[in-house]
N, C-alpha and C positions, 0 to 999 in steps of 0.2 A: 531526478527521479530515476531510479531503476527500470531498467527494461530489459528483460529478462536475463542474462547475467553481466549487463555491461552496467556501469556508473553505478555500482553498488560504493555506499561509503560507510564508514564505520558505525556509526549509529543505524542506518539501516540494517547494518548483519545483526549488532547485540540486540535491536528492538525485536526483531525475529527470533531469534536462540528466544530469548527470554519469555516472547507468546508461546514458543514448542516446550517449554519450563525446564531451557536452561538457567543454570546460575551459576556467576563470579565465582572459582574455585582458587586463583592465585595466579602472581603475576610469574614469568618465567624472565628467561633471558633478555634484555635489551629490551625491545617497546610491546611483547607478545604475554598475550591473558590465556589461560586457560577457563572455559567453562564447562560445565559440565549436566546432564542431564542423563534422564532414562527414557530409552527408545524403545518400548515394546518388550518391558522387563531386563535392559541391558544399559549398563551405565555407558556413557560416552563421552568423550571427553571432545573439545574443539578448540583447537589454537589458534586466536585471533591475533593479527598484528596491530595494534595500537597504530591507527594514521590521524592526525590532527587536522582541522581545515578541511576545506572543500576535495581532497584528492581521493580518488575511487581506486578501487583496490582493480589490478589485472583479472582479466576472466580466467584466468586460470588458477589465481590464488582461490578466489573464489569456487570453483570446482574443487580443489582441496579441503577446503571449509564445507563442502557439501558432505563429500566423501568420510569426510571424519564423525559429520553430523548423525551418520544415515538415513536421515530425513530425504526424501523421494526430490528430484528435482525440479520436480514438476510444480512440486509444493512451493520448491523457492520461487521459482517464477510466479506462481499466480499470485504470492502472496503480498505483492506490492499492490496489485490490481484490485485487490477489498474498495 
């Protein structure tokens, strides 16, 4: 389980993107998706890396995935906590 940006796993970030109403825009280089959404009238794009299995992404991949998202960090955090 997530706790605020540590042991996030692959499905926990796209279940998130996808409730902010991201969607699957295409796959890019090597094991990385792009998705995409609109932030507040501006499309945005986020590059996720495709991880398999139990392995949690570093906290700072994940701060990068925030950053691209522009969704509030705060958001990510509490959002496990529903």
């Amino acid at each position: 389980m997530p706790r605020g940006l540590n042991n996030w796993k692959y499905t926990n970030v796209i279940n998130f993107l996808k409730e902010h109403g991201f969607l699957f825009h295409e796959h890019k280089k090597g094991s990385h998706e792009a998705w995409i959404g609109n932030i507040n009238g501006v499309n945005t794009i986020v590059e996720v890396n495709f991880i398999q299995g139990n392995k949690s992404y570093p906290p700072r991949t994940i701060e990068t995935m925030i950053r691209q998202s522009t969704i509030n960090k705060k958001e990510w955090k509490k959002w496990y906590s529903k």
